[in-house]
C-alpha positions in Angstrom: -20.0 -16.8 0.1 -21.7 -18.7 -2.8 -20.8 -18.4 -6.2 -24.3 -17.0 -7.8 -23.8 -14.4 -4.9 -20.7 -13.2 -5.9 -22.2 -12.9 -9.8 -24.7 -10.7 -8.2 -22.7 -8.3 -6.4 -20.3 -8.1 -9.8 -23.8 -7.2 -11.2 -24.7 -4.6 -8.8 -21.4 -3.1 -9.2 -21.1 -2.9 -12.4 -24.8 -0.8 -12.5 -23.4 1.3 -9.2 -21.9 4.2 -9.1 -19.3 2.6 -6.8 -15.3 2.8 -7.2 -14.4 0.2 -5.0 -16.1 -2.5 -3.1 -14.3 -4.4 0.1 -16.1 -7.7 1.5 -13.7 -9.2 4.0 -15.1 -12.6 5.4 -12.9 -14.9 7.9 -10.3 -16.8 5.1 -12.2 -14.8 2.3 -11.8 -11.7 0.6 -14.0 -10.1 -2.4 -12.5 -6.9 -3.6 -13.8 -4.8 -6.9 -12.3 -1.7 -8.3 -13.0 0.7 -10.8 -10.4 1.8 -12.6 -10.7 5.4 -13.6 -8.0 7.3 -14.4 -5.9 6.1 -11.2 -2.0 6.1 -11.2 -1.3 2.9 -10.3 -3.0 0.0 -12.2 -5.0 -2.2 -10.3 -7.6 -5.8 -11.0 -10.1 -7.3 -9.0 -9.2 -9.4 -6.3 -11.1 -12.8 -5.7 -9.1 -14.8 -2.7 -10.4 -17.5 -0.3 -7.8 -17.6 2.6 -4.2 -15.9 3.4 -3.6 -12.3 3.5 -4.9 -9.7 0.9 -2.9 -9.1 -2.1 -2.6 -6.2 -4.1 -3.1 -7.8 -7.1 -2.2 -6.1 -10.7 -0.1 -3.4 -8.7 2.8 -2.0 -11.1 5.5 -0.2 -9.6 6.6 1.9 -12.0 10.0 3.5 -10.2 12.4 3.2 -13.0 15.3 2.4 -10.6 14.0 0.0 -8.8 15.7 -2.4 -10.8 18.9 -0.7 -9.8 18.3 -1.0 -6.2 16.9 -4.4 -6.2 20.9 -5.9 -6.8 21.6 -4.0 -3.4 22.0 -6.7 -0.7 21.4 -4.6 1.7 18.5 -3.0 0.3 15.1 -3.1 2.9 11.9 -2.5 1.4 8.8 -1.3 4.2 5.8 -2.1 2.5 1.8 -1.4 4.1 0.7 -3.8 6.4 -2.8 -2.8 5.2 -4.9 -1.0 2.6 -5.3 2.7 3.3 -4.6 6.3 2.3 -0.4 7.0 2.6 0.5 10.2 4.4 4.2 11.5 5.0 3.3 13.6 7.8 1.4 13.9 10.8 -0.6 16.8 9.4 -0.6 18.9 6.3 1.3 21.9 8.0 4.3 19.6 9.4 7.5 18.1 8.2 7.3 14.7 5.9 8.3 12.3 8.2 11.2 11.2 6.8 12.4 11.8 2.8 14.7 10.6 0.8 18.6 10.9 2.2 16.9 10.7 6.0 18.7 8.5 8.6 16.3 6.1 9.8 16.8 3.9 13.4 14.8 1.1 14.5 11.2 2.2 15.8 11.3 5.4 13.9 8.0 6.5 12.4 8.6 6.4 8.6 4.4 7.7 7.5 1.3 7.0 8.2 -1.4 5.2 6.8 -5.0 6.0 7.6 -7.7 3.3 7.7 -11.1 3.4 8.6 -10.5 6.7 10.3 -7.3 5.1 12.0 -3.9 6.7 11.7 -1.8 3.8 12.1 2.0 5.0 12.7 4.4 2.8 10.0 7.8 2.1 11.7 11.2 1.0 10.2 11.9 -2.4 11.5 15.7 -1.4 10.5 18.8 1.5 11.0 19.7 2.8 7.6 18.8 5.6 5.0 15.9 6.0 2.6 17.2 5.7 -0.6 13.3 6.0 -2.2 9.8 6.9 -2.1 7.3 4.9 -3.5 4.1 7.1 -2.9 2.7 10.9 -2.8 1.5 12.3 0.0 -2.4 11.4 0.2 -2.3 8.4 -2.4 -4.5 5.3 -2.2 -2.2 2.3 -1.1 -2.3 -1.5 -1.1 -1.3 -4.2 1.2 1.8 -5.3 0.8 2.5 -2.3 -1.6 6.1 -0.6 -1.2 6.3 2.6 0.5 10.2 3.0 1.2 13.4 1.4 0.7 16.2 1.7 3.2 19.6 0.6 2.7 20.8 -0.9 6.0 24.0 -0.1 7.8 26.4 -2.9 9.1 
């Protein structure tokens, strides 16, 4: 993608009524967002190559810092952008919640993308000792959903 056609789609979003536009090339990604009263902070994303980033995301989980000294402390984090949801459907049981014992291959949420529900499992035997998201919230790559402290 040339740079006077990227000024131009900048343009045309900015005039749009748009919140969010996603251009995914092979080794290039555009990404604008419009920030309006969301509740995470999030900036435009201009890469050429590697994986997606979530770019500007604040976590703002006051113990995180807490947990971060943990050794043993797992963080499972979305493999892709999406809308998070705890539980198969809106009548069931969350998944798991915080003070759940998790094993390896255990379906922690789901995300849904592009009409997908893709199943997130733990890659490790523990319990969740936090939350990141709500039910239903907009979610990044690489953004943090759980953390699990590990056993043994």
């Amino acid at each position: 993608m040339e740079f006077e056609e990227i000024k131009e789609l900048i343009e045309l979003f900015s005039h749009s009524d748009l919140d969010r536009l996603d251009i995914k090339r092979e080794g290039f990604e555009f990404k604008l967002v419009r920030r309006r009263g969301e509740s995470y902070q999030e900036s435009p994303v201009l890469s050429a190559g590697g994986p997606p980033t979530a770019a500007g995301y604040v976590d703002s989980n006051p113990t995180l810092a807490l947990e971060e000294t943990d050794e043993h402390l797992q963080y499972v984090t979305s493999p892709i952008v999406g809308t998070y949801y705890s539980a198969p459907n809106p009548k069931a049981e969350a998944f798991v919640k915080v003070g759940s014992h998790v094993s390896v291959g255990q379906t922690l949420c789901i995300v849904e993308a592009m009409k997908l529900m893709n199943e997130i499992q733990s890659d490790v035997s523990g319990e969740v000792v936090s939350c990141f998201v709500e039910n239903a919230q907009p979610i990044e790559y690489g953004q943090r959903l759980f953390a699990i402290k590990s056993v043994g």
